[in-house]
C-alpha positions, -999 to 999 in steps of 0.1 A, spaced: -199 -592 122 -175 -599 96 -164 -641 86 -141 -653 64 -136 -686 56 -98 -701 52 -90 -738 52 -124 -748 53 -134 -730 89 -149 -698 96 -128 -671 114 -142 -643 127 -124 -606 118 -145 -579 132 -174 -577 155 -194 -544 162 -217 -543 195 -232 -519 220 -234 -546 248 -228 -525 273 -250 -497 269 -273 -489 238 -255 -456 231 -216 -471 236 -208 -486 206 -175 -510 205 -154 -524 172 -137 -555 177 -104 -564 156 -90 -600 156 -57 -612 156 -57 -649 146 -89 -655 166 -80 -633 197 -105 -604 203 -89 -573 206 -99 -546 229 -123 -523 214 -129 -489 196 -155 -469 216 -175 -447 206 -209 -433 213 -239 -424 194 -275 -439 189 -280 -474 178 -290 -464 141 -259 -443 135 -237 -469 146 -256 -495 129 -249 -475 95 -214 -464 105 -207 -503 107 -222 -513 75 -207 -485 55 -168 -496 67 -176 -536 59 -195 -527 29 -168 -507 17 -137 -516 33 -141 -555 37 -111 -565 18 -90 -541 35 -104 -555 68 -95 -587 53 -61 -585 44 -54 -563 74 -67 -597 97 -44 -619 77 -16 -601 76 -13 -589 113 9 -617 135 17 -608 172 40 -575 161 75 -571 188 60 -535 192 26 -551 203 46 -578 225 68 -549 238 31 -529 245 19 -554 262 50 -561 285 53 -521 297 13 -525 303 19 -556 327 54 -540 346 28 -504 349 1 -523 368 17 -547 386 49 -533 394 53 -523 428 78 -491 420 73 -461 402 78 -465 367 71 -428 360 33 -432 345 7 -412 352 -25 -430 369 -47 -445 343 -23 -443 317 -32 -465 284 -6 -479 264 -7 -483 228 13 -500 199 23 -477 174 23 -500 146 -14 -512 145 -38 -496 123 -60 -486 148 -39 -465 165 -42 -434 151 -80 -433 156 -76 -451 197 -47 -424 202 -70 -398 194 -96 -407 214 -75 -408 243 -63 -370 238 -97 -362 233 -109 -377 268 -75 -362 284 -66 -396 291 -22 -401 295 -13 -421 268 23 -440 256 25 -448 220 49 -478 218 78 -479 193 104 -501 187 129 -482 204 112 -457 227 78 -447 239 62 -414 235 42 -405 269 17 -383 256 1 -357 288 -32 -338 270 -39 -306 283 -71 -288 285 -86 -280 249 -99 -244 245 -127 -236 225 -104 -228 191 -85 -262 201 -121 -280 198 -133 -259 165 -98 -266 149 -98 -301 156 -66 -302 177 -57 -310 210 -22 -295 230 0 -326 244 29 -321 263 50 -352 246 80 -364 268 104 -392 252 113 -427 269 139 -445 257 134 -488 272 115 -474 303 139 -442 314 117 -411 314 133 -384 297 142 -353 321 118 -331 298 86 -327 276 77 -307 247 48 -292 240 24 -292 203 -7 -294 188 -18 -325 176 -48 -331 148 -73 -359 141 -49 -384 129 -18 -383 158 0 -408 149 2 -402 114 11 -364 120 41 -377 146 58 -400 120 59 -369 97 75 -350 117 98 -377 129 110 -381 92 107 -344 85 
């Protein structure tokens, strides 16, 4: 667990469990003092127990900053509003079942987006002005040495699927790699 104290009261920034199950290990972010949902991953208790101390031991400040500098974003507002109007909606919206939505302007999503390709679980990365549906496909055995995983990607401009997709090969940091291109 990570505290930092601000106006004379403890907040708390990050919180690292296994809860659930001793081999699923979460990461909590904060914003203000609202837990976030978590990064999963899985492991045994000692590796996760290290992994944790290594990032607050060497990344605290970062943490820190990160925690006090992140208000309620529009993109996370907007994420949050296409999550409600998928799952309670009672039209098609033009998501796949079990989609997950993420905003593209958090920190995390780079390592939650990947995740997600890597499980073959839909995704739409939010933006200000359109969301990216991201559809994995099945990851061959050079896919899985090479670190990459094959998306079909198919734009959505304030909720109106695009007619098409295109398909590419994405690497460990998705998010990262898609803004490059974008300003390629």
């Amino acid at each position: 667990m990570l505290l930092v104290k601000r106006d004379g009261e403890w907040h708390t920034v990050r919180t690292f469990d296994n809860a659930h199950d001793p081999t699923e290990h979460h990461e909590h972010r904060y914003i203000g003092s609202e837990k976030q949902e978590p990064i999963v991953t899985h492991g045994s208790v000692n590796d996760a127990m290290h992994a944790a101390e290594v990032k607050i031991r060497g990344g605290w400040s970062d943490i820190v900053r990160s925690w006090e500098n992140t208000p309620m974003s529009t993109i996370y507002d907007k994420t949050w509003d296409l999550f409600m109007a998928a799952s309670l909606s009672d039209d098609d919206l033009g998501y796949p079942d079990e989609v997950e939505f993420i905003p593209g302007d958090q920190e995390w999503a780079d390592e939650v987006l990947w995740r997600n390709l890597t499980e073959g679980h839909p995704t739409v990365l939010v933006s200000e002005g359109a969301e990216l549906l991201l559809l994995p496909q099945h990851r061959s055995l050079i896919d899985r040495l090479r670190g990459h995983v094959v998306v079909n990607v198919a734009h959505r401009t304030h909720g109106h699927a695009s007619p098409y997709a295109i398909s590419g090969r994405l690497g460990r940091h998705p998010v990262r790699q898609m803004r490059e291109l974008a300003h390629a």
